[in-house]
TIPAGU-742811 format. One line per field, with one value per residue: residue in one letter; x, y, z of N, C-alpha, C, O in turn. Coordinates in nm, 4 decimals. Example, Ala and Ser with C-alpha at 12.3 -4.5 7.8 and 13.67 -1.06 7.14 Angstrom:
resn = [A_S];
neast = [1.3190_1.2850];
nnorth = [-0.5690_-0.2250];
nup = [0.7800_0.7080];
caeast = [1.2300_1.3670];
canorth = [-0.4500_-0.1060];
caup = [0.7800_0.7140];
ceast = [1.3200_1.2900];
cnorth = [-0.3300_0.0030];
cup = [0.7800_0.7870];
oeast = [1.4236_1.3409];
onorth = [-0.3319_0.1138];
oup = [0.8465_0.8039];
//
This chain:
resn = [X_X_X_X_X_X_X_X_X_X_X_X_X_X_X_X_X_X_X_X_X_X_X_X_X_X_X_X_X_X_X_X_X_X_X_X_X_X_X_X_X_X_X_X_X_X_X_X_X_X_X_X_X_X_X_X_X_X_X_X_X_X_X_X_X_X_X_X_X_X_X_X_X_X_X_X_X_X_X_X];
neast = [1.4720_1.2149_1.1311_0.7870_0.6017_0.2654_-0.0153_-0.2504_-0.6085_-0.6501_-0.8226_-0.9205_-0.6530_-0.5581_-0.7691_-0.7514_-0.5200_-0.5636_-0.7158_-0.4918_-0.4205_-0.1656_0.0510_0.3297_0.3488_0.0933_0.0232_0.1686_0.0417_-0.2269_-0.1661_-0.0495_-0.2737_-0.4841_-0.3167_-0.3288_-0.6165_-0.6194_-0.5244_-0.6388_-0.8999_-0.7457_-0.6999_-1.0264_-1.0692_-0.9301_-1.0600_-1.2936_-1.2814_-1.1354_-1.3268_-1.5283_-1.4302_-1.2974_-0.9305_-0.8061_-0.7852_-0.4437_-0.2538_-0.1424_0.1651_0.1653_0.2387_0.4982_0.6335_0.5974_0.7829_0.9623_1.0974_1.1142_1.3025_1.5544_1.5827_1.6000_1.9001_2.0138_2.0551_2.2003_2.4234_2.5315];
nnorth = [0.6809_0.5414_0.4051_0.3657_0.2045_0.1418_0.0345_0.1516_0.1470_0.3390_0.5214_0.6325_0.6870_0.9598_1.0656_1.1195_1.2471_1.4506_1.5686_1.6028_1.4065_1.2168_1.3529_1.3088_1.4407_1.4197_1.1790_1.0349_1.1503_1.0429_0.7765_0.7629_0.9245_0.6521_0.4162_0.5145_0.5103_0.2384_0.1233_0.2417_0.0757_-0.1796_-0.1230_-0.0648_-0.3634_-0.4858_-0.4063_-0.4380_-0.6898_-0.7582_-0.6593_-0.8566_-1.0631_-1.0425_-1.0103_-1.1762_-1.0582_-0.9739_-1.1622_-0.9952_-1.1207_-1.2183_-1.0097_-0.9517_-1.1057_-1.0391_-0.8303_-0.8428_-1.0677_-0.8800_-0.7140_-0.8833_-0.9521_-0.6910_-0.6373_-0.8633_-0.7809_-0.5596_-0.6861_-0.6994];
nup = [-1.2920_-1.4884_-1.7322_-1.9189_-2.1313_-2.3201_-2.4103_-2.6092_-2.7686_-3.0752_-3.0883_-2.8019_-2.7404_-2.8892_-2.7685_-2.4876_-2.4896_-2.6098_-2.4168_-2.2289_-2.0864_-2.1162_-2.0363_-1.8594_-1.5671_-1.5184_-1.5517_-1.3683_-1.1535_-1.1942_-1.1301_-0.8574_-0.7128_-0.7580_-0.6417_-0.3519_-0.3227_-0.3520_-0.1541_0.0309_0.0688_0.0318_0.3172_0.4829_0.4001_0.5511_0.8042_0.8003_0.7968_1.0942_1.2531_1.2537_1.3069_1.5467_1.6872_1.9568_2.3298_2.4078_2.6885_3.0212_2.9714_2.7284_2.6084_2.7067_2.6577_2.3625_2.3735_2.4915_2.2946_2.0411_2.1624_2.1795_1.9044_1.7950_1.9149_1.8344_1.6005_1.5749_1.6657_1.9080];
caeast = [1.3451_1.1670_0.9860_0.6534_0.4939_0.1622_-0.0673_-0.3816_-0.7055_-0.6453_-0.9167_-0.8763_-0.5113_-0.6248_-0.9480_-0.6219_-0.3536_-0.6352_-0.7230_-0.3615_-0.3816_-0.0463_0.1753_0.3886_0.3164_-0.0598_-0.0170_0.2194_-0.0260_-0.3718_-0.1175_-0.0607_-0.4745_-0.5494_-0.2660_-0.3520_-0.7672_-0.6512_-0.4066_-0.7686_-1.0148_-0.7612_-0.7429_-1.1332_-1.1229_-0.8849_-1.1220_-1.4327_-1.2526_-1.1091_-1.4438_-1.6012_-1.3541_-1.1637_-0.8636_-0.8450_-0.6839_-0.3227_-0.2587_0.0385_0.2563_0.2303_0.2686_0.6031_0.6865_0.6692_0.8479_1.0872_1.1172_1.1784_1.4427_1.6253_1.6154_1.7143_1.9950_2.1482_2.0698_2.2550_2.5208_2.5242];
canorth = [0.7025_0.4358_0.4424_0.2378_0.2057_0.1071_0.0586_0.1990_0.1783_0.4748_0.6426_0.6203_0.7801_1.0299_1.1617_1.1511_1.3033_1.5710_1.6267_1.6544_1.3297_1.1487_1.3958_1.2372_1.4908_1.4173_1.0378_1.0200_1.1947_0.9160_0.6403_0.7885_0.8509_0.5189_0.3314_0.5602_0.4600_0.0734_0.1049_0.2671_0.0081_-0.2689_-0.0930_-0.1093_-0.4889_-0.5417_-0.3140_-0.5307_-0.8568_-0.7356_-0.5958_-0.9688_-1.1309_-0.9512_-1.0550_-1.2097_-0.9526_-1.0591_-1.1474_-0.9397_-1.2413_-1.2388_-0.8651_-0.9125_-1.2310_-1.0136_-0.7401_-0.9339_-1.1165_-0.7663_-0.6606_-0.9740_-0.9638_-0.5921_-0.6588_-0.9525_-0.7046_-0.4665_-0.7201_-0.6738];
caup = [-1.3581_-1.5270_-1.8938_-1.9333_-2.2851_-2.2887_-2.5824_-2.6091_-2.8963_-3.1489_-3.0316_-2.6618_-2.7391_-2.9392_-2.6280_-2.3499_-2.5309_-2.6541_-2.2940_-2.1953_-1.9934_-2.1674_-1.9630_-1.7908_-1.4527_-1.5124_-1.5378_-1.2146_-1.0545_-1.1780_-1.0723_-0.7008_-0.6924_-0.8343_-0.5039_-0.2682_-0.4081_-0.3373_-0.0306_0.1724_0.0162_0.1422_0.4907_0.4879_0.4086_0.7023_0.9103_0.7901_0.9062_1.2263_1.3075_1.1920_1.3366_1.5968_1.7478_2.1191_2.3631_2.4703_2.8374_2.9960_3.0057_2.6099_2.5813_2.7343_2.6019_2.2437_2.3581_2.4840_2.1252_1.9558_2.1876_2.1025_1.7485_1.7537_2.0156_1.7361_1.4346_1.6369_1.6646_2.0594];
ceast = [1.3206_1.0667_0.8925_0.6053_0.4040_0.1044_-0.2161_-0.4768_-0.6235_-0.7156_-0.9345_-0.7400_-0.5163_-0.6796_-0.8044_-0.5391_-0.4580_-0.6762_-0.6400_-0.3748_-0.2497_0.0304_0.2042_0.3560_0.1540_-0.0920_0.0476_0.0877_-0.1783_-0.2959_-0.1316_-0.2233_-0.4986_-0.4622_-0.3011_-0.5517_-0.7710_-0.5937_-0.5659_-0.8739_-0.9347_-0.7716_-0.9000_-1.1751_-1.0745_-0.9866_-1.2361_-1.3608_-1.2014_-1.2768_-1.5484_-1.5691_-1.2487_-1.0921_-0.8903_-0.7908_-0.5572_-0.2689_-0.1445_0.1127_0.2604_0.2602_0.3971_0.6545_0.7681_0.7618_0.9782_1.1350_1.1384_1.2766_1.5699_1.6644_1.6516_1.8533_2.1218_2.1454_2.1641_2.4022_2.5872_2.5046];
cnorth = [0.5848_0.4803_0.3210_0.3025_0.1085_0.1129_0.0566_0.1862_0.3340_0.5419_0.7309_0.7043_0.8526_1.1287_1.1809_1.2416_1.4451_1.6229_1.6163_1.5246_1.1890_1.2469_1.3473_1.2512_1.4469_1.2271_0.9873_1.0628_1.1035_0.8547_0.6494_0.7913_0.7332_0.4276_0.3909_0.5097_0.3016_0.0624_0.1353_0.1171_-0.1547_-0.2582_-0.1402_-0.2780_-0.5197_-0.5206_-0.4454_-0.6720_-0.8695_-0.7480_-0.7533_-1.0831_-1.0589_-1.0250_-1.0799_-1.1300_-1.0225_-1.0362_-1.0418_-1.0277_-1.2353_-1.0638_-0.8578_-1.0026_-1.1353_-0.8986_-0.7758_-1.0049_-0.9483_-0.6969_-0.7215_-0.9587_-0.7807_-0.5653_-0.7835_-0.8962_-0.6169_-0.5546_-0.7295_-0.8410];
cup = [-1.4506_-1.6460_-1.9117_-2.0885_-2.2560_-2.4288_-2.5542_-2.7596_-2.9513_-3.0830_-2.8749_-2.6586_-2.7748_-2.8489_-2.5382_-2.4224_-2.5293_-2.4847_-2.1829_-2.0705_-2.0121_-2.0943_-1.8730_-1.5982_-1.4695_-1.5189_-1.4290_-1.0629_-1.0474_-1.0848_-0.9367_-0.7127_-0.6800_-0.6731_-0.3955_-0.2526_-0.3137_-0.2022_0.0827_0.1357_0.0699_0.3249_0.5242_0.5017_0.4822_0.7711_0.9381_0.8599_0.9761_1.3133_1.3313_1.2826_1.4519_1.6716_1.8878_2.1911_2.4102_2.5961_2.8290_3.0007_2.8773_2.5356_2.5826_2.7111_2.4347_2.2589_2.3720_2.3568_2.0655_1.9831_2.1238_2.0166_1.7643_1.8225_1.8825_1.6198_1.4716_1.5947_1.8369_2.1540];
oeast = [1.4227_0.9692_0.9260_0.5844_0.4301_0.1490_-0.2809_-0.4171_-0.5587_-0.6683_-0.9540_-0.7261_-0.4552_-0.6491_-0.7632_-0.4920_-0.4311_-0.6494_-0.6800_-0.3347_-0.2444_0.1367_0.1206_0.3435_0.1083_-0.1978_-0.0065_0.0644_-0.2402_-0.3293_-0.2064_-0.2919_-0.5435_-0.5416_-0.3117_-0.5884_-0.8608_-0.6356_-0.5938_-0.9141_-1.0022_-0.8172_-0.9120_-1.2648_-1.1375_-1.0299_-1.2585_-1.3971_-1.1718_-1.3176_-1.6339_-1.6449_-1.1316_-1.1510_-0.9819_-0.6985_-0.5718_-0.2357_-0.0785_0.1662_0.3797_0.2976_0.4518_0.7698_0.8838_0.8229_1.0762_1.2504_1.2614_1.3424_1.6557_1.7864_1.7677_1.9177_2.2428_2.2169_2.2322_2.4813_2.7004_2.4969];
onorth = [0.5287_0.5553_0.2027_0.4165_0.0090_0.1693_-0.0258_0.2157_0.4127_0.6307_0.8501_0.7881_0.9179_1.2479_1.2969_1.3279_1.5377_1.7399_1.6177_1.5562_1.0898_1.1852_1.3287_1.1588_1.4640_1.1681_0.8889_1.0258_1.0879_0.8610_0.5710_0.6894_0.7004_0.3768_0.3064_0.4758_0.2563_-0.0344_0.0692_0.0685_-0.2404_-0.3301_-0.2451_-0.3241_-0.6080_-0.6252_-0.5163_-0.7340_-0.9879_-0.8233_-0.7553_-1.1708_-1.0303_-1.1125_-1.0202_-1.0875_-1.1367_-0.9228_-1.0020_-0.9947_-1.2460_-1.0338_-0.7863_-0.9942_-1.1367_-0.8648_-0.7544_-0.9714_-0.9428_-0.6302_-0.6678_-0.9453_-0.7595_-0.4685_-0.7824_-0.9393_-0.5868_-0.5092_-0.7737_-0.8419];
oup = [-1.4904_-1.6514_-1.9168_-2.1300_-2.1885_-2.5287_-2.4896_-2.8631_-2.8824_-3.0121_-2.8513_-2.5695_-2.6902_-2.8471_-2.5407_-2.3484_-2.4527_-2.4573_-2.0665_-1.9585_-1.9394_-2.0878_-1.7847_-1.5178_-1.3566_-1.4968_-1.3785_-0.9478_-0.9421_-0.9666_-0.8784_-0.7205_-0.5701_-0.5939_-0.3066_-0.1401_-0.2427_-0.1387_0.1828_0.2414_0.1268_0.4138_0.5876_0.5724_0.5403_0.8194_1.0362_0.9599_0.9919_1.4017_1.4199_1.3242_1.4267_1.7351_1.9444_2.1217_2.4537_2.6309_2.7330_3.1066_2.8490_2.4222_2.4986_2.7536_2.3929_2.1575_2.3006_2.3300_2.0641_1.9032_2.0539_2.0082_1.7291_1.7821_1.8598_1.5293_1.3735_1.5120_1.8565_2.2768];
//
């Protein structure tokens, strides 16, 4: 577990604490909102520059070129 101090205006600390938003379960729970908030909004900006920009399709010759490349490398992570 991990402790963050933060420093806030008086007054601003004061309005949160008074509407019980300094608990610890109630500020775990903005933070997830708030990444879960940014994690869709960058999906979206991928989306927008796929969509803008979309990739070329890949022949089968490089389909199996990469599959072939991932066997590999898990075949020497393996140790095999």
């Amino acid at each position: 577990m991990t402790i963050v101090q933060i420093t806030l205006p008086d007054a601003l600390a004061q309005e949160v604490a008074s509407a019980g938003l300094l608990a610890p379960e109630k500020i775990e729970h903005i933070l997830r909102e708030q990444l879960c908030a940014e994690r869709i909004e960058r999906l979206k900006a991928a989306r927008a520059t796929l969509t803008a920009e979309p990739l070329a399709p890949m022949t089968p010759e490089e389909i199996s070129a990469e599959i072939e490349a991932y066997r590999s490398e898990q075949r020497r992570a393996a140790g095999s």
